[in-house]
N, C-alpha and C positions, 0 to 999 in steps of 0.2 A: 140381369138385363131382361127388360118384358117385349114383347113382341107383337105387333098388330097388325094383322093379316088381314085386305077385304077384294072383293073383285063388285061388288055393289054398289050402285050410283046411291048418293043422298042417304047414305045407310049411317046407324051409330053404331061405331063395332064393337062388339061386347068379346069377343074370343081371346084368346092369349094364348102364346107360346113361347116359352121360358129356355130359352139354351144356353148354356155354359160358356159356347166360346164366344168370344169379342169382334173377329171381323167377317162381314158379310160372307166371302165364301163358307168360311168353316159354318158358318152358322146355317147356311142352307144343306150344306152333308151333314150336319148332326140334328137337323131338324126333319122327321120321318112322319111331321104330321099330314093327312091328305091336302089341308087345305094351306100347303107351304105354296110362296108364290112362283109362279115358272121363271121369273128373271128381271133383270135391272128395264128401268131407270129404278130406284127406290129413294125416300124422300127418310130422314132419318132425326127426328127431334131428340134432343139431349137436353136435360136442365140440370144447372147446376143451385141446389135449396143451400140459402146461409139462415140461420135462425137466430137472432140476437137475443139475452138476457132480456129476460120477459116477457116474448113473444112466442106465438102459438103458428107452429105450422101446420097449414092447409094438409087433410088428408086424401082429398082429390082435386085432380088439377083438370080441366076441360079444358082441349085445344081443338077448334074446328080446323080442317084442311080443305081449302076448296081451289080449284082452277078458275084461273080469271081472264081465261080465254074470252073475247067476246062470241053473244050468240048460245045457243045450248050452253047450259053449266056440263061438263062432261064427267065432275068428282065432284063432289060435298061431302065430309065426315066428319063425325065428331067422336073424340075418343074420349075417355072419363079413365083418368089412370094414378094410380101415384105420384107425386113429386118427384122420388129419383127414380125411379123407371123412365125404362128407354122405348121410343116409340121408330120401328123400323118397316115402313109399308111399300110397296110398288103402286108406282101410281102410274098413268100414260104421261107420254112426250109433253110439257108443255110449260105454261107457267104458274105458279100455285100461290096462294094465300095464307098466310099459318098465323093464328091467334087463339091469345091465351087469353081463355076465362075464368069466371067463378072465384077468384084469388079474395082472401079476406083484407077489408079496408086497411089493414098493416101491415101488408105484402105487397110488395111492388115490384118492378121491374126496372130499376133506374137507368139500366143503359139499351137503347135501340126501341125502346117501347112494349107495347101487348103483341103489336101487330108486324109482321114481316114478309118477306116477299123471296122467291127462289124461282128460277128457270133449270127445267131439267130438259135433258136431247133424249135422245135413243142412245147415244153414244157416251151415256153417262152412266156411270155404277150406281153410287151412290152420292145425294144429295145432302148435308147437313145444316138444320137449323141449332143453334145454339139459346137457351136461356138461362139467363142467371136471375132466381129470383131471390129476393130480400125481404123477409118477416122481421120485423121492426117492433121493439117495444116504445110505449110513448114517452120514456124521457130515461135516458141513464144518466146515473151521477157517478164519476170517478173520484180516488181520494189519492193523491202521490204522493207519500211522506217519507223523510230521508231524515239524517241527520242525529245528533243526540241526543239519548233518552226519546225515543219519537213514540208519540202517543198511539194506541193501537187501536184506538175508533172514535167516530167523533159522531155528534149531532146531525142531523138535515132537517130543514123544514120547505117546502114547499107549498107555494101560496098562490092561487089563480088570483086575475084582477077582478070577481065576484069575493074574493074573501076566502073560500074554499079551500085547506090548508091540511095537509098530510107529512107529520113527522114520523122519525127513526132514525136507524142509526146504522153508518157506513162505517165499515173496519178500512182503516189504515192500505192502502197498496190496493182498493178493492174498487169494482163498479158493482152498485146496486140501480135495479129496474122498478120504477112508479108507472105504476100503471090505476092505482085508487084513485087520482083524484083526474076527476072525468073532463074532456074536452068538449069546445063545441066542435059538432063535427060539418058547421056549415062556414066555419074561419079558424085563422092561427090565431093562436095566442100569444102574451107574452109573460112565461111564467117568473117568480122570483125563487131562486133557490138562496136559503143558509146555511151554514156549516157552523156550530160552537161547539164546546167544549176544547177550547185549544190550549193546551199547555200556557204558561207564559214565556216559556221561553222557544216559543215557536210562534213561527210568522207564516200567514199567508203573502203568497208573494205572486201568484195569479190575479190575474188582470178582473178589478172588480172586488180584490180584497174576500171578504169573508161573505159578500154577499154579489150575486152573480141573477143576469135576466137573461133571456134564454125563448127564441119562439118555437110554440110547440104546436104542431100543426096535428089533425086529425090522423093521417097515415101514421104518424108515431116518426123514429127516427131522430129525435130532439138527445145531444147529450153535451155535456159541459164538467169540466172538471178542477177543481180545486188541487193547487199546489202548495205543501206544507214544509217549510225548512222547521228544523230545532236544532238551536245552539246551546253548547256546553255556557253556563250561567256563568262561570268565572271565568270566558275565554269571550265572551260577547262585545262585539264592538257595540260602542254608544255614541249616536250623533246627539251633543249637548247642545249645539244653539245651530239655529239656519235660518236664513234667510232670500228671497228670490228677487228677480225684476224681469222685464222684458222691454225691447226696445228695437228699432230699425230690423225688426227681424229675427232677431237671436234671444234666446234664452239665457240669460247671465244672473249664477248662484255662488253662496257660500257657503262650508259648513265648518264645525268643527266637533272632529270623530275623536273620540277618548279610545285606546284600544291597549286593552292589559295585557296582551302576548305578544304588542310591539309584531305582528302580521299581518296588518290590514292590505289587502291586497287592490280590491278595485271598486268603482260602487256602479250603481243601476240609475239611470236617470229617468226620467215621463213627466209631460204633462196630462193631466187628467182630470176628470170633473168635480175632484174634490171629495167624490165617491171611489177613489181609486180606478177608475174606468177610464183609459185614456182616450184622448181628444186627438190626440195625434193626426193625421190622413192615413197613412200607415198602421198606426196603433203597436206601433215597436216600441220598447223601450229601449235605450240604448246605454251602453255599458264603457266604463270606463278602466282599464286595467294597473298596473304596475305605477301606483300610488308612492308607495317608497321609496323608490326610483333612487337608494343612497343618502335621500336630503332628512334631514331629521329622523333616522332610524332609532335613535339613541329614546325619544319622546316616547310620552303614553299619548301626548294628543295632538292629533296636527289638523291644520287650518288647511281648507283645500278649498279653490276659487277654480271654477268649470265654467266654459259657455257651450251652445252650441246653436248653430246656424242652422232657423227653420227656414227662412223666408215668409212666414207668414204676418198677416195685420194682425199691428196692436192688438185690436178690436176682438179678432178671433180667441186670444187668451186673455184679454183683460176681464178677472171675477174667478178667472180657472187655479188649479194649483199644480206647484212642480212638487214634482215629489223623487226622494232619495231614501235608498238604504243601499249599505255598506256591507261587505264580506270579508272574510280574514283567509288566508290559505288553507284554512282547515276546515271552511265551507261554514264557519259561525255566521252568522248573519243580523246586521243590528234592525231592529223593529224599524217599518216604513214612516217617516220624517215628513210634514206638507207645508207648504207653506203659501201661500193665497197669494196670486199675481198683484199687484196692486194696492197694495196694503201698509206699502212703505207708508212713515211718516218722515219728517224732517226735510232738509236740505239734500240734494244731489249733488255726486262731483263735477266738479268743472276742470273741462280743462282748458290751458291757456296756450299748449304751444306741443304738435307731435310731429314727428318728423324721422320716418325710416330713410336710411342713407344706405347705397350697396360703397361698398369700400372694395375697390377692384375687381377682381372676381374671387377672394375670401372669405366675407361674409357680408350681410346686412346690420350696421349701428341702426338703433333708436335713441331717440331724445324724448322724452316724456316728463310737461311740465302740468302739474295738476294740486288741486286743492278742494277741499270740502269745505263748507262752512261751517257744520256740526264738526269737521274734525275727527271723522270717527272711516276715514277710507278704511279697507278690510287690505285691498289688495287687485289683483289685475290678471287676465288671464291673455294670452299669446296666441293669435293662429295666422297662419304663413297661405294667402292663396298665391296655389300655384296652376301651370299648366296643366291641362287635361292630362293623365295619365303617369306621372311623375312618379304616385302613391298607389296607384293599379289600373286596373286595365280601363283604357280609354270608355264614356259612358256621353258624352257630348258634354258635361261640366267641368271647371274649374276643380282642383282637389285642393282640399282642406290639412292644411296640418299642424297639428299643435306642438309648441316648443316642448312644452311638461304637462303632464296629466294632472298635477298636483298645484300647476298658476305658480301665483308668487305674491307673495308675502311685500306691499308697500307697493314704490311707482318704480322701481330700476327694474330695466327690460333689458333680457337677455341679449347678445348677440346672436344673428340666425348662419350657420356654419354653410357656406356654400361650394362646399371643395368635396361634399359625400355623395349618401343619392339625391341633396338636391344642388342643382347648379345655378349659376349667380343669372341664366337666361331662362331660368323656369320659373324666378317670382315676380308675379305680378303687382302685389301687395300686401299689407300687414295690417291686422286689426288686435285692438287693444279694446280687452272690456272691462272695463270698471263696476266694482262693488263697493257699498260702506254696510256699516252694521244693521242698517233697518233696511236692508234691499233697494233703496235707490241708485240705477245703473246708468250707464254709459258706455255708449259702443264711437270709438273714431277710429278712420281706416285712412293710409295714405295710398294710394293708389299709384303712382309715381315715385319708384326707389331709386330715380338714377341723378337727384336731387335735394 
């Protein structure tokens, strides 16, 4: 701990006094210097220095201290001290000014500012300003890679929108700091990061896929990280055919997943720009679990028909793509699957006749009468709205919930069981969405179960 001692107005104090102990008495009985101060109020600045991967910390830090009493200035100083040195002064009764200069353009102060403010009494010991300052390199890149055989470094490239372009190579589990290739420092930018050299039997599975944009502003601070699954090559799930739609609001897909350990356990849903960067408003993707659910375990390949309810216009995903991949319990994971909203060709299902019936208070019957022209329906997926809160904790919406994760195969619709957690007075209604083999969908809902 360093020590700055002054009794002079508008002075810069160069002196120091270095004591061992930690709180303000001990430190005036172990301090035998003449010019130790005769007593409190004292004003006491602490900074706390973080230095991030690639960045250079400031070897002195200037903080002017001045009273902002109106009328006569009665203190103005400026000390010039280390980063972590501790600056402990007496100052008179009053109210003070404390800012922090000289910091290099990569160093900042992200919470409360440069400048702060303290009132001290007579009746005060000790005063504390607190700073936390952060030295910042201009862009880290992270690499998270798990799974089998997992590759132990891969490629980066780095490309400013003049062209300007700085490769290397990031190990596996690691953050590496680019600080070569130069910013402007009168605007952000927006950089483009890559990553190659990836196994093939490993998947990026971060948002953006293998290539990633990133704004990199002058102060530094800019970082993004790449996530890398590898599966065991004869344990790998494989989605062999897919297709999407969108329609009244909901996203309704098929696929079908080949899986040679007979574990496939859940899959990952998004739409996105076709770039793998999702469009979402949220930008979550959303995940599907307990796929086996008993039905077809015996298979290498099963057919699984998903929707889910955005709410959003046509308009907003029509040109965009959904995109799928698949995991197994053993965390294999099959390559990311796209398929382009609006792409379908042929004929769409029709249907002619649905009708959800609550049957006492036991369950909900459906009647579902439908037909394709092409002939080629895939199958139909299930979801029950219900009551706010039914499925968790009240939110002001309707809750959602699907019969099977896994749809169903053709037009027979489950019966919906009203005697568990959900009750024959918590459903509102039922929707039914329809797929065929080239993505042509259909969403009908009956609103009215007690007829």
């Amino acid at each position: 701990m360093r020590l700055f001692f002054t009794n002079s107005v508008r002075s810069t104090i160069a002196a120091a006094q270095i004591c061992a102990a930690a709180l303000v008495p001990s430190l005036l009985a172990g301090c035998g210097d003449a010019t130790a101060p005769p007593g409190p109020p004292f004003l006491a600045i602490v900074t706390n220095l973080t230095t991030f991967p690639g960045a250079s910390a400031p070897d002195l830090v200037t903080y002017r201290i001045r009273q902002s009493t109106t009328g006569d200035v009665a203190f103005d100083s400026l000390i010039t001290i280390a980063p972590k040195d501790t600056i402990i002064i007496p100052v008179p009764p009053g109210t003070y000014i404390v800012e922090a200069n000289g910091l290099p353009g990569r160093c900042v102060i992200p919470r409360g500012g440069a400048q702060r403010g303290i009132s001290l009494s007579e009746a005060d010991n000790t005063g504390i300003i607190r700073y936390s300052i952060e030295c910042r390199g201009l862009l880290s890149i992270a690499v998270i890679s798990d799974g089998y055989n997992v590759d132990k470094e891969f490629v980066y490239r780095v490309r400013r929108p003049n062209g300007t372009e700085r490769t290397g190579i990031v190990a596996a589990n690691d953050t590496i700091a680019v600080e070569e290739v130069a910013v402007d420092t009168s605007s952000t930018e927006s950089y483009e990061v890559d990553i190659g050299g990836v196994a093939a039997n490993c998947t990026i599975t971060s948002d953006g896929g293998s290539r990633q944009r990133v704004k990199v502003e002058p102060t530094g601070g800019a970082g993004l990280s790449f996530r890398v699954q590898c599966s065991e090559p004869s344990k790998q799930p494989r989605i062999v055919s897919f297709t999407s739609g969108y329609t009244q609001g909901a996203s309704i897909f098929q696929f079908r997943v080949f899986d040679p350990n007979f574990d496939v356990t859940g899959y990952y849903w998004d739409i996105t720009d076709c770039n793998g960067n999702s469009v979402l408003p949220d930008k979550r993707e959303r995940v599907r679990v307990n796929l086996r659910g008993g039905r077809g375990a015996v298979n290498d390949t099963l057919t699984i028909v998903g929707a889910f309810e955005l709410g959003l216009e046509n308009a907003a995903v029509v040109g965009r793509c959904t995109e799928i991949r698949v995991y197994d319990e053993q965390a294999n994971v099959s390559t990311i699957e796209t398929h382009r909203i609006g792409s379908a060709t042929g004929q769409p299902p029709v249907v002619r006749f649905f009708n959800a019936t609550l049957q006492g208070q036991a369950l909900v019957t459906s009647i579902l009468e439908a037909s394709d022209p092409d002939g080629d329906i895939v199958g139909h997926f299930v979801l029950v709205r219900l009551r706010d809160g039914v499925l968790g904790l009240p939110d002001g919406k309707d809750d959602l919930g699907s019969m099977d994760p896994v749809g169903y195969v053709g037009l027979d619709v489950p019966p919906i069981p009203t005697t568990g957690r959900i009750k024959w007075d918590d459903v509102y209604s039922v929707i039914i969405y329809l797929i065929d083999k080239k993505g042509n969908v259909l969403r009908v809902e009956d609103e009215d179960v007690f007829r």
